[in-house]
N, C-alpha and C positions, 0 to 999 in steps of 0.2 A: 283435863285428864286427871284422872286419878293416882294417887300416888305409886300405888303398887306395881298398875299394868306397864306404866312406865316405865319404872324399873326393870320390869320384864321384855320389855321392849329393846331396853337400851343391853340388857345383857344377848338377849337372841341375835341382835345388828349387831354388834363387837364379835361374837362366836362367828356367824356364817360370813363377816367378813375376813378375820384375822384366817376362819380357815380357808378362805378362797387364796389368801392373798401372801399366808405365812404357810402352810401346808400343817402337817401333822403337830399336834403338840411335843409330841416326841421325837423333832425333828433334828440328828445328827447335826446339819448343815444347819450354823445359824445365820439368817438376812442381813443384807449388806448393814456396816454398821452409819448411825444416821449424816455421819459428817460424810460419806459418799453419797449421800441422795442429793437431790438439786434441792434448792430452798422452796420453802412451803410459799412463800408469798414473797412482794416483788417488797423494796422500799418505800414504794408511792401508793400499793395501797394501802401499807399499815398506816400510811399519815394521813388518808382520804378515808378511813373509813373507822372511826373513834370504834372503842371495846363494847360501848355498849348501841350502839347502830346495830338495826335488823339484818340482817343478809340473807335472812330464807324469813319467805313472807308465803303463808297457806291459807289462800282463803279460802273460807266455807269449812277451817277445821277449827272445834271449839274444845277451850280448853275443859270445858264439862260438857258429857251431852246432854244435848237438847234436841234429841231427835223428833222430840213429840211436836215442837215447833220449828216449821219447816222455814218461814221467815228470819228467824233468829238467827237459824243457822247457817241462813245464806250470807247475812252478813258478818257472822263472826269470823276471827281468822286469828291464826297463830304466829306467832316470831319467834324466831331463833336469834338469837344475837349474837357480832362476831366475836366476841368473849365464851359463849356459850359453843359456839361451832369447834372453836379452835380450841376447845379444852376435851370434846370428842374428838375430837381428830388424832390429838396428842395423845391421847389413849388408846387409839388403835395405830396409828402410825406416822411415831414423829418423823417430822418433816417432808409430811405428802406432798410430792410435785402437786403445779398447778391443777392441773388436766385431772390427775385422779381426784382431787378433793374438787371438784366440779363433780365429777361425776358422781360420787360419793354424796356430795348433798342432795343431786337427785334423787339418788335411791332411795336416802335418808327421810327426803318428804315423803317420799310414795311410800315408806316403809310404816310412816307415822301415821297416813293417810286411810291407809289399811289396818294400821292395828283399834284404830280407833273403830272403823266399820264392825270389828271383828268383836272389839268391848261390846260395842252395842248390841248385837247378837246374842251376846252372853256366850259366847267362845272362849271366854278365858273363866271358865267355871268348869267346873268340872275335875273328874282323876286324866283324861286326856291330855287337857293344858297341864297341870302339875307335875306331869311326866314328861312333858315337852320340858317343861320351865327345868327341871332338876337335871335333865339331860343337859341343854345351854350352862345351867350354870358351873355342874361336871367339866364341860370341854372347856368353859370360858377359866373355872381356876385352873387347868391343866395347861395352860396356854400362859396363864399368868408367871406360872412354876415354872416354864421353859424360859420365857424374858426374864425372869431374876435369875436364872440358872446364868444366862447369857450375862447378862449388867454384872453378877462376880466373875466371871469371869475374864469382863474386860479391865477388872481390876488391877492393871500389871503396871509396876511403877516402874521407874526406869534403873533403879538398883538390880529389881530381879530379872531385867533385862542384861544388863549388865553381868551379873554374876551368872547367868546362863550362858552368856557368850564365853566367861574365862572356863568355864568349866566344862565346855564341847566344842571348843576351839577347830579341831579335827576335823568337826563338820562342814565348817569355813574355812578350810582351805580350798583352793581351785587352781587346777594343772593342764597346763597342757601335754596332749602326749599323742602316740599313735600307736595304731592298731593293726594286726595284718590277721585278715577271716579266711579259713584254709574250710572250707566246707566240708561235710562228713561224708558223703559221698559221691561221687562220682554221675554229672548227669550221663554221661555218655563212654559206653562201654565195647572194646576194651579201651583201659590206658593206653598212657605214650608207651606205645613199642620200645619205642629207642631209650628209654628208662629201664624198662619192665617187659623183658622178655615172656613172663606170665602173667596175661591180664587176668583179674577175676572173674569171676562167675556167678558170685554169692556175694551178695550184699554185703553180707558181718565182712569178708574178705575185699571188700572195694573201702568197706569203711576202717577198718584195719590200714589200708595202704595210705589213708589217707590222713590218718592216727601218722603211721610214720612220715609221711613228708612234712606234715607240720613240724613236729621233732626235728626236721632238719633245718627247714626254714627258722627256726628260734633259734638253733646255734648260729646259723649264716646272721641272723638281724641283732646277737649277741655280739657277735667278731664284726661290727659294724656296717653289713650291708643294706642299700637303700630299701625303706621300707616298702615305697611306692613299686620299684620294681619287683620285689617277693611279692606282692598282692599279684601282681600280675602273672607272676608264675603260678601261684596259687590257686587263679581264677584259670586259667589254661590248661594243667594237668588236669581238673578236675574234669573239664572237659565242657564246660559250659562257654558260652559265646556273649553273656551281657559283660557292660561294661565294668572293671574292677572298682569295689568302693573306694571311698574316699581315705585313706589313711591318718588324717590329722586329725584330731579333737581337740580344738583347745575349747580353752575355759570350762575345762569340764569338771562340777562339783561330786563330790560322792555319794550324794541323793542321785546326781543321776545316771551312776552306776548302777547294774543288778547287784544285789547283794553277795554273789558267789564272785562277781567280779574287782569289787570295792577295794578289795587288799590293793589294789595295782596304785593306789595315793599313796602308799606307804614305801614304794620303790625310791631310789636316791636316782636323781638329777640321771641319765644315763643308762642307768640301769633297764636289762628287759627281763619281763614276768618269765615266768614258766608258761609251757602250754595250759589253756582254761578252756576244757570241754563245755560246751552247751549243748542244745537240742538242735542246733543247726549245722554244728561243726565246731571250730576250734579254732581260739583266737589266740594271739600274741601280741603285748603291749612293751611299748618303752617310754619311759618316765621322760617328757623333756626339762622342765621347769615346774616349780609351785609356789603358791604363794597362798596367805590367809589374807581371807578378806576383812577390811575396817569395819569396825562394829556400826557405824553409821551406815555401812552400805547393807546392811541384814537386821536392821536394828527394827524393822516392819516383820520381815520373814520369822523373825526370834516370839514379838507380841502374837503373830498368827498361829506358831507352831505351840504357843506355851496352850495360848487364848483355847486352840483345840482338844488340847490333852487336856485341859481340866475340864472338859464340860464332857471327854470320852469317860475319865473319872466317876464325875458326878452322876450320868447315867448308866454306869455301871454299878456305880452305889446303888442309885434309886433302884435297879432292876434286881441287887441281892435282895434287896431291903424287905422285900415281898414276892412270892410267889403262885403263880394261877398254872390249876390244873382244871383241867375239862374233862370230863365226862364223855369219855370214848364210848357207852352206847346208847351217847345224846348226840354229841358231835363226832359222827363216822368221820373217819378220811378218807376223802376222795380218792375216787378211783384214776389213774394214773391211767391217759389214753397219748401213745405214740404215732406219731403221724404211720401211715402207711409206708412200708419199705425200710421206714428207721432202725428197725432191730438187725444187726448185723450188716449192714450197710456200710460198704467202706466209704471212705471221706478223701479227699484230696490232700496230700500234705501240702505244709505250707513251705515256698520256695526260699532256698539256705539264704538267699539274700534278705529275708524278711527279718531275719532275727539274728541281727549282727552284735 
């Protein structure tokens, strides 16, 4: 083989595999990192199978052609050897499971098997192939740029894991507490009579009454009443018949609060929130316990959450760094087709217990 097409070979094999198997060069999400993969190879056969031993053996492919003799080229043949395999491999994806790097060396022959058919043709001549080649080599450094993007950013030592933990501390706290969901309105109308001598009529006026029983219900779970039982009032005035949620949360960090709800970490031991409207209704919390978690127990969550923000950085960089405008009476924009019936079509709301 000659030296060039080779080279062209082995950058086209690297591009349509890494984008089969990594997706976009400019992919947000970056691939598991390699100490999560299983190992490339077992221990008995790195010791059964010396560096420089063949492991992909092609007969009838020669390393120069000789198409004109048909003899020759039957018995000529190519080797790959396991030094030479596993330093392609490494290159596209350290520490390939068994199975894929199996299957990968198949392609890999069939891939050589044909590029050679295609030399001899004289397919790799031409403005055609050059613009194939310059295309690959395009995706294959932009792909490169992304794995160095990644490799700094898995750069985090345990200092600045450390001093990110003292300095968002807040974040690692986790409390147990509980909740009472007073829904916003009313499935079933009118109200309790024996409350409310005037049921409503009007939505704004069922959600209004229901604005005030919540207000009640927080003073009653203020002045100590059980919170399990207010749910259950809560869930029966409004008029609906499923069973009342759960009142308890514990271990609940403030990631996995809504953001309009998150203040409620900030309650003392005891203490209940004020009412907090959502889009489903209206809840009410009480702080029971909290505590911050050891940095050995977030000390992975800390490396993933930094590991993330710098590479959101980085490709935020990269995308001020330059900017592409198009040619709007080159590239029209598409015309915008809604299904049938879509325009004006009402939608189902979603049920108050959905979104507690």
């Amino acid at each position: 083989m000659t030296r060039d097409w080779v080279i062209a070979l082995v950058i086209v094999v690297l591009a349509a595999w890494q984008g089969a198997n990594q997706g976009s060069a400019f992919a947000e999400e970056p691939p598991p990192h390699p100490s999560t993969v299983a190992s490339k190879v077992d221990a008995e056969s790195e010791k059964s199978v010396p560096p420089d031993a063949a492991v992909i053996t092609i007969n009838g492919l020669c390393e120069k052609s000789v198409a004109a003799d048909h003899a020759a080229a039957s018995n000529c043949k190519t080797a790959i050897t396991r030094g030479e395999f596993e330093r392609l491999v490494d290159m596209i994806q350290p520490n390939m499971p068994s199975l894929t790097r199996n299957k990968f060396a198949i392609r890999y022959a069939a891939a050589l098997v044909m590029s050679q058919k295609a030399h001899q043709l004289g397919l790799d001549q031409g403005r055609n192939y050059e613009q194939r080649l310059e295309l690959a080599r395009i995706q294959l450094l932009s792909q490169m740029f992304n794995e160095d993007l990644q490799e700094k950013a898995n750069r985090i030592s345990d200092k600045e894991v450390e001093e990110y933990y003292n300095n968002n501390k807040i974040a690692f706290s986790e409390a147990d507490l509980q909740r009472i969901f007073v829904p916003r309105s009313g499935e079933v109308l009118p109200f309790n009579k024996k409350r409310y001598t005037n049921a409503p009529t009007k939505p704004q006026d069922a959600q209004a009454m229901m604005k005030k029983e919540a207000q009640q219900l927080r003073v009653r779970a203020a002045a100590g009443a059980d919170f399990g039982k207010l749910q259950e009032e809560a869930i029966k005035f409004a008029g609906l018949t499923t069973k009342p949620p759960d009142t308890n949360m514990s271990k609940t960090r403030r990631i996995g609060l809504p953001p309009a709800q998150a203040a409620v970490m900030d309650l003392k031991p005891g203490e209940v929130s004020e009412v907090i409207a959502n889009n489903s209704g209206y809840l009410i919390y009480k702080l029971l316990k909290t505590e911050t978690l050891p940095l050995e127990k977030v000390r992975e969550e800390i490396r993933q959450t930094m590991r993330t923000a710098r590479l959101k950085d980085a490709m935020e960089s990269l995308r001020q760094s330059a900017t592409t405008q198009l040619n709007e009476d080159y590239f029209k924009p598409p015309d915008i087709q809604f299904p049938a019936g879509a325009i004006g079509q009402a939608t189902t709301p979603p049920s108050p217990e959905s979104n507690y």
